[in-house]
C-alpha positions in Angstrom: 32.6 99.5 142.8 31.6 96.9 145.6 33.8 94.6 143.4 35.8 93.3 140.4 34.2 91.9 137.5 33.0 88.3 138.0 30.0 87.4 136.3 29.6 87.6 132.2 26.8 86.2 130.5 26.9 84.8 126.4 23.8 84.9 124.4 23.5 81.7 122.4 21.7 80.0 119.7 22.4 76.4 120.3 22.8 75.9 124.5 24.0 72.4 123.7 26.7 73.0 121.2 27.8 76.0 123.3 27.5 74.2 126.5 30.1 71.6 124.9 32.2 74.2 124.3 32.4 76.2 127.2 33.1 72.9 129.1 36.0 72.7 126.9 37.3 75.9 127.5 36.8 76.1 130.8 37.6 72.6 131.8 34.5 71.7 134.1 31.2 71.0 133.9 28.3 73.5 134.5 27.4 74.1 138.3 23.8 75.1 137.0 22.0 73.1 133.8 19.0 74.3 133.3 17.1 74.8 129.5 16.7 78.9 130.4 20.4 79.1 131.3 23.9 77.4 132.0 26.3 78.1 134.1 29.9 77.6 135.0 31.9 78.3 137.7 35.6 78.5 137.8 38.8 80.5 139.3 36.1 82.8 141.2 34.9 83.7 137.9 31.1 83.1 136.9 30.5 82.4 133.1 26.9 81.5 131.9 24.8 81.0 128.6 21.6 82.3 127.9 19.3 80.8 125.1 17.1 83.6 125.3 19.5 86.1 125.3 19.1 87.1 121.6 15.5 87.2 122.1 16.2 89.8 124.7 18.3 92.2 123.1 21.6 90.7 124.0 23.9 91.3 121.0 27.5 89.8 122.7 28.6 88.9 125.9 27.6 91.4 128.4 29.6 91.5 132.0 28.1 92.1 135.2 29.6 93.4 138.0 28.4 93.0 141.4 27.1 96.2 143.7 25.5 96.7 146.8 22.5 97.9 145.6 21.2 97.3 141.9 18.5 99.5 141.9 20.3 102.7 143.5 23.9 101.9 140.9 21.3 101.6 137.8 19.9 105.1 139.2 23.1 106.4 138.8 24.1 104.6 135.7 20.8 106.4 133.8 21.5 109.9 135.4 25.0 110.1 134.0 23.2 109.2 130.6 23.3 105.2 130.3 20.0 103.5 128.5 18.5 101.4 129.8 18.7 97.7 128.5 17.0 95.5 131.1 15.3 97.3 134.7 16.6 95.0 137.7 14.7 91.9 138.0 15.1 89.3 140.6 16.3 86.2 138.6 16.1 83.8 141.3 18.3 82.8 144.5 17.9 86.3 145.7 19.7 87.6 142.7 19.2 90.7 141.3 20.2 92.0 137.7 20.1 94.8 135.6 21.9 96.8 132.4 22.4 99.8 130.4 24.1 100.6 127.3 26.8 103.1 127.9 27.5 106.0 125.1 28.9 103.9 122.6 26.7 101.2 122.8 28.6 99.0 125.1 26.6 97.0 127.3 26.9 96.7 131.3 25.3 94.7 133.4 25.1 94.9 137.4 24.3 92.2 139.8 23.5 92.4 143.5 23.0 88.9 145.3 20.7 90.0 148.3 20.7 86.6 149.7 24.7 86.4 150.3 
Protein backbone atom coordinates (compact mmCIF):
# COMPACT_ATOMS: atom_id res chain seq x y z
CA UNK A 1 0.00 0.00 0.00
CA UNK A 2 1.28 3.55 -1.27
CA UNK A 3 -0.49 4.75 1.88
CA UNK A 4 -2.80 4.70 4.92
CA UNK A 5 -6.37 5.10 4.70
CA UNK A 6 -7.45 8.72 4.17
CA UNK A 7 -10.26 9.26 2.11
CA UNK A 8 -13.98 7.67 2.98
CA UNK A 9 -16.99 8.61 1.23
CA UNK A 10 -20.94 8.46 2.90
CA UNK A 11 -23.85 7.93 0.73
CA UNK A 12 -26.64 10.22 1.71
CA UNK A 13 -30.18 11.08 1.24
CA UNK A 14 -30.49 14.59 2.45
CA UNK A 15 -26.79 16.48 1.53
CA UNK A 16 -28.09 19.39 3.64
CA UNK A 17 -29.07 17.71 6.76
CA UNK A 18 -25.98 15.55 6.55
CA UNK A 19 -23.79 18.37 5.59
CA UNK A 20 -24.97 20.08 9.03
CA UNK A 21 -23.98 17.20 10.67
CA UNK A 22 -20.77 16.39 9.47
CA UNK A 23 -19.83 20.08 10.15
CA UNK A 24 -20.75 19.18 13.60
CA UNK A 25 -18.74 16.35 13.97
CA UNK A 26 -15.96 17.31 12.44
CA UNK A 27 -15.91 20.87 13.53
CA UNK A 28 -15.22 22.77 10.14
CA UNK A 29 -16.85 23.63 7.28
CA UNK A 30 -16.68 21.72 3.88
CA UNK A 31 -13.44 22.62 1.70
CA UNK A 32 -15.61 21.53 -1.41
CA UNK A 33 -19.70 22.38 -1.64
CA UNK A 34 -20.94 21.39 -4.50
CA UNK A 35 -24.80 19.73 -5.12
CA UNK A 36 -22.95 16.20 -6.61
CA UNK A 37 -20.73 16.08 -3.49
CA UNK A 38 -19.36 17.55 -0.18
CA UNK A 39 -16.38 17.46 1.28
CA UNK A 40 -14.37 17.96 4.35
CA UNK A 41 -11.12 18.13 5.24
CA UNK A 42 -9.59 17.66 8.64
CA UNK A 43 -6.51 16.07 10.70
CA UNK A 44 -5.10 14.76 7.11
CA UNK A 45 -8.19 12.93 6.86
CA UNK A 46 -10.62 13.41 3.75
CA UNK A 47 -14.40 12.77 4.62
CA UNK A 48 -17.12 13.50 1.81
CA UNK A 49 -20.89 13.01 1.05
CA UNK A 50 -22.27 11.75 -1.96
CA UNK A 51 -26.04 12.38 -2.91
CA UNK A 52 -25.91 10.03 -5.55
CA UNK A 53 -24.28 7.45 -3.83
CA UNK A 54 -27.37 5.27 -3.15
CA UNK A 55 -28.28 5.63 -6.74
CA UNK A 56 -24.89 4.06 -7.40
CA UNK A 57 -24.85 1.10 -5.40
CA UNK A 58 -23.30 2.52 -2.41
CA UNK A 59 -24.92 0.73 0.56
CA UNK A 60 -22.48 2.52 3.71
CA UNK A 61 -19.52 4.36 3.83
CA UNK A 62 -16.96 2.95 1.62
CA UNK A 63 -12.99 3.98 2.32
CA UNK A 64 -10.60 4.70 -0.27
CA UNK A 65 -7.19 4.23 0.02
CA UNK A 66 -4.78 5.95 -2.15
CA UNK A 67 -2.24 3.91 -4.72
CA UNK A 68 -0.01 4.61 -7.29
CA UNK A 69 -1.80 3.33 -9.90
CA UNK A 70 -5.69 2.75 -9.85
CA UNK A 71 -6.06 0.84 -12.81
CA UNK A 72 -2.97 -1.70 -12.24
CA UNK A 73 -4.21 -2.21 -7.94
CA UNK A 74 -8.00 -2.72 -9.30
CA UNK A 75 -6.23 -5.43 -11.78
CA UNK A 76 -5.01 -7.07 -8.85
CA UNK A 77 -7.93 -6.56 -6.66
CA UNK A 78 -10.29 -8.58 -9.43
CA UNK A 79 -7.58 -11.33 -9.99
CA UNK A 80 -7.39 -12.34 -6.37
CA UNK A 81 -11.34 -12.52 -6.77
CA UNK A 82 -12.83 -8.88 -5.72
CA UNK A 83 -16.12 -7.71 -7.87
CA UNK A 84 -16.12 -5.10 -9.21
CA UNK A 85 -18.32 -2.11 -7.90
CA UNK A 86 -17.29 0.90 -9.91
CA UNK A 87 -14.20 0.63 -12.99
CA UNK A 88 -11.76 3.77 -12.32
CA UNK A 89 -13.14 6.86 -13.53
CA UNK A 90 -11.52 10.16 -13.48
CA UNK A 91 -13.75 12.35 -11.11
CA UNK A 92 -12.14 15.55 -11.66
CA UNK A 93 -8.84 17.38 -10.47
CA UNK A 94 -6.83 14.55 -11.90
CA UNK A 95 -8.42 12.19 -9.52
CA UNK A 96 -8.92 8.85 -10.20
CA UNK A 97 -11.31 6.28 -8.30
CA UNK A 98 -12.36 2.92 -8.37
CA UNK A 99 -13.92 -0.18 -6.06
CA UNK A 100 -14.66 -3.71 -5.55
CA UNK A 101 -16.46 -5.69 -3.09
CA UNK A 102 -14.23 -8.04 -1.26
CA UNK A 103 -15.57 -11.77 -0.37
CA UNK A 104 -17.87 -10.81 2.17
CA UNK A 105 -19.34 -8.05 0.67
CA UNK A 106 -17.26 -5.33 2.15
CA UNK A 107 -16.62 -2.58 -0.08
CA UNK A 108 -13.11 -0.94 -1.06
CA UNK A 109 -12.48 1.85 -2.80
CA UNK A 110 -8.96 3.07 -4.25
CA UNK A 111 -7.94 6.48 -5.22
CA UNK A 112 -4.91 7.66 -7.19
CA UNK A 113 -4.55 11.59 -7.60
CA UNK A 114 -2.43 11.75 -10.92
CA UNK A 115 -2.18 15.46 -10.63
CA UNK A 116 -0.22 15.54 -7.06
Amino acid sequence: MDAGLQTIIYPVTDLERAKRLFSALLGVEPHVDEPYYVGFRTGGQDVGLDPNGHARGMTGPVPYWPVADVRRRLAALLEAGAELLQDAQDVGGGRLIASVKDADGNPVGLLQDTAA
